[in-house]
Residue frames as qw, qx, qy, qz and C-alpha x, y, z in Angstrom:
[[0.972, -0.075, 0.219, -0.046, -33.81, 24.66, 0.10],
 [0.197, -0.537, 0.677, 0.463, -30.09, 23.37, -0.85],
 [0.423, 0.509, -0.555, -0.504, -28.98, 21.85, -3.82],
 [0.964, 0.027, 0.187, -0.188, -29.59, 18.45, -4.65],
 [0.452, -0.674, 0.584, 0.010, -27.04, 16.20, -4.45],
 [0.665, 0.426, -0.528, -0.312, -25.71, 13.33, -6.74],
 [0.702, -0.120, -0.702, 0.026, -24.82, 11.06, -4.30],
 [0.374, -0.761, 0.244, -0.471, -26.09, 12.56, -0.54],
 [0.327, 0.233, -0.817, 0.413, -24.48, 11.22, 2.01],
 [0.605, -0.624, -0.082, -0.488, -27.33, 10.13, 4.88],
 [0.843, -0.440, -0.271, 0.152, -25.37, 7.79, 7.61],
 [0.081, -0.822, 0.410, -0.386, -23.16, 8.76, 10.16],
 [0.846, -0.031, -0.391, 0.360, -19.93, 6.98, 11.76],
 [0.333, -0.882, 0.261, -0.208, -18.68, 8.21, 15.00],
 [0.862, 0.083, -0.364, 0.343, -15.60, 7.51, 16.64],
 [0.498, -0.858, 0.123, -0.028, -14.60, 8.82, 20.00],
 [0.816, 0.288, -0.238, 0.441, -10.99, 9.50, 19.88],
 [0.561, -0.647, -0.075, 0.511, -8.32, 11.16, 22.67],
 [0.080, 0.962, 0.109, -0.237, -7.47, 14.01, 22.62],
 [0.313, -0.443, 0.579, 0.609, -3.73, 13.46, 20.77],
 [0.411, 0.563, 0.713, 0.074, -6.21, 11.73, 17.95],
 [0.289, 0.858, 0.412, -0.099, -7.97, 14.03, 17.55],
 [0.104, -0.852, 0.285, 0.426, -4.88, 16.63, 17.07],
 [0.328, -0.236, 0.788, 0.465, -3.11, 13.98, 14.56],
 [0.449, 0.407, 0.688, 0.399, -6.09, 14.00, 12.43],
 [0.090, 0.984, 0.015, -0.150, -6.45, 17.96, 12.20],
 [0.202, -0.704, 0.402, 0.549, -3.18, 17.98, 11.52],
 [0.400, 0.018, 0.836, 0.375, -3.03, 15.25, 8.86],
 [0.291, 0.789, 0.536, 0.077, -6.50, 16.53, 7.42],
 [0.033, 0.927, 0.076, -0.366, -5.18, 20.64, 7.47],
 [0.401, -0.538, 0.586, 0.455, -1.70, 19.46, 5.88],
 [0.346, 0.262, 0.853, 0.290, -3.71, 17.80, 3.09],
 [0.247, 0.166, -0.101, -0.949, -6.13, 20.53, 2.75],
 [0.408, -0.341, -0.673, -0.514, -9.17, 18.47, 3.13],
 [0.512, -0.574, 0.312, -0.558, -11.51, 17.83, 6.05],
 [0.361, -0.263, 0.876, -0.183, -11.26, 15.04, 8.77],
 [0.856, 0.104, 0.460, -0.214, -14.28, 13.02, 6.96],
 [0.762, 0.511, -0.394, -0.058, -12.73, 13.25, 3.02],
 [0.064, 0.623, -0.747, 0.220, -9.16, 12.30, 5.10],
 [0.550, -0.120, 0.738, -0.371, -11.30, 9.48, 6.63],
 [0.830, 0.393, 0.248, -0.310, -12.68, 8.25, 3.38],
 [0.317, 0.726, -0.607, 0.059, -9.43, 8.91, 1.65],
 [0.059, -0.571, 0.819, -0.023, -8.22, 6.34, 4.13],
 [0.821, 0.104, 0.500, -0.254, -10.85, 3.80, 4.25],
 [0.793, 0.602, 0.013, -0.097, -10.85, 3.61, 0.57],
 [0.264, 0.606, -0.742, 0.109, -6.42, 3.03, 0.60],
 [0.236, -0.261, 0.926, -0.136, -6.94, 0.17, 2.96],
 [0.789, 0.383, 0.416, -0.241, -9.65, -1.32, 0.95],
 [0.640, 0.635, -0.427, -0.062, -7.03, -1.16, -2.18],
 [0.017, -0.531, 0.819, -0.214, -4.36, -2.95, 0.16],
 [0.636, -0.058, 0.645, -0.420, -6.74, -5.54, 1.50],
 [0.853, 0.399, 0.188, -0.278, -7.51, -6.82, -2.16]]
């Protein structure tokens, strides 16, 4: 059994993106050295600091 988690993560957000997308966020995620979701939380969580 894995490890237990401090905060698990259960929902999932898709997003159907083309096929340049999808290359701009590999790149942007490999360049950063994270994956596409941190790089996707990373941004949510910058335009939730701008929005306020």
């Amino acid at each position: 059994m894995g490890r237990m988690l401090q905060y698990p993560r259960y929902n999932v957000v898709s997003l159907r993106v083309t096929d340049e997308e999808l290359s701009l966020l590999q790149e942007l995620a490999e360049s950063r050295r994270m994956s596409i979701s941190k790089l996707m939380r990373f941004a949510m969580y910058k335009l939730a600091e701008i929005s306020n």
